[in-house]
C-alpha positions in Angstrom: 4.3 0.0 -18.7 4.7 3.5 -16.8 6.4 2.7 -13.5 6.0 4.9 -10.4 8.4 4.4 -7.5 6.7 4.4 -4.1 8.8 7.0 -1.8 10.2 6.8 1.0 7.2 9.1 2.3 3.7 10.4 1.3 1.4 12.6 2.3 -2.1 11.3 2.7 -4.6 14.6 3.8 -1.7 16.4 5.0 0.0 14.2 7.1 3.3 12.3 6.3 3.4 8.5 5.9 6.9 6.9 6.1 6.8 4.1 3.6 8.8 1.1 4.9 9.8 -1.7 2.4 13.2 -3.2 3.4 14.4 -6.7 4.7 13.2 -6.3 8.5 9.7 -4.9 7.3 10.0 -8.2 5.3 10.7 -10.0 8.5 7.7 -8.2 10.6 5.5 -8.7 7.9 6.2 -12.3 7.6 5.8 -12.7 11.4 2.3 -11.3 11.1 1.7 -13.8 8.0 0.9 -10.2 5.9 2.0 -8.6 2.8 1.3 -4.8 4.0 0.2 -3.1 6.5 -0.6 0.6 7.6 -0.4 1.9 11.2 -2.8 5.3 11.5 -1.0 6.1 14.9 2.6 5.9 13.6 1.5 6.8 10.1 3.9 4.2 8.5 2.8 1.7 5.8 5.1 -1.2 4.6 5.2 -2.8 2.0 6.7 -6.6 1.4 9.9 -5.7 -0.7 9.8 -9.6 -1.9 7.4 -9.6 -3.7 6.4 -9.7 -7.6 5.8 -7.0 -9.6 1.8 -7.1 -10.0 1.4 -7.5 -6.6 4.0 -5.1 -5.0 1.9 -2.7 -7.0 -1.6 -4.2 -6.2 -0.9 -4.0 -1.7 0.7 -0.8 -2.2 -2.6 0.6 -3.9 -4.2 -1.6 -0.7 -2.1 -0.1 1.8 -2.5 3.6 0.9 -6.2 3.2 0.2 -6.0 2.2 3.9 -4.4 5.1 4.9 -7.1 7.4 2.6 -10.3 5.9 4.7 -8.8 6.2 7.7 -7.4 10.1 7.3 -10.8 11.3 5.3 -12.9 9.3 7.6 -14.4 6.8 5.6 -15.1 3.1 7.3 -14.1 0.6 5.1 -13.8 -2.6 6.4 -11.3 -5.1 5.6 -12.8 -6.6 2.8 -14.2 -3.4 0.9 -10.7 -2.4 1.4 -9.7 -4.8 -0.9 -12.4 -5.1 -3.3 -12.0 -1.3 -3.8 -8.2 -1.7 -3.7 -8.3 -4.6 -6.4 -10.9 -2.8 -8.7 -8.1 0.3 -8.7 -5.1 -1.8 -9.4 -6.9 -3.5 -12.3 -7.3 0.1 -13.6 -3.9 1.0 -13.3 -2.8 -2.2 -14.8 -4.9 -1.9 -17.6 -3.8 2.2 -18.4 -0.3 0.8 -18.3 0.9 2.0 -14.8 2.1 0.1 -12.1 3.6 0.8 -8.6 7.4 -0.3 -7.9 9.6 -0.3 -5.2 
């Protein structure tokens, strides 16, 4: 398995993302009952730093596909978001490459 750590930023259409995945994300995340989330204003995304492997990988390919729609202008909803979002990390999984924090 090839394994890409997320950074501590991203650019996503030319604009930097701060990527948040600490113990108080945790705690915000939690609060919210989420995994992930992306913000378009603050152009943050964080990422749940609890939990497992597959799925770190899986809501961090959620959570920047987010941030692709919204910066290129495409209107996926929450739900396409994740169908597309699952179809890629199966992909990923399958060529032997997962995200990591």
């Amino acid at each position: 398995m090839i394994e890409v750590q997320i950074p501590a930023s991203i650019k996503v259409g030319g604009f930097d993302y701060n990527i948040k995945i600490d113990v108080k994300t945790d705690e915000e995340l939690k609060g919210h009952g989420w995994r992930g989330s992306q913000c378009e204003y603050s152009r943050d995304i964080e990422i749940m730093s609890t939990l497992r492997p597959q799925e770190f990988s899986s809501i961090a390919i959620h959570e920047l596909l987010h941030a692709v729609s919204l910066v290129y202008g495409v209107d996926l909803c929450e739900h396409d978001n994740g169908v597309l979002a699952n179809g890629l990390h199966q992909v990923m999984e399958q060529l032997g490459v997962r995200f990591v924090k």
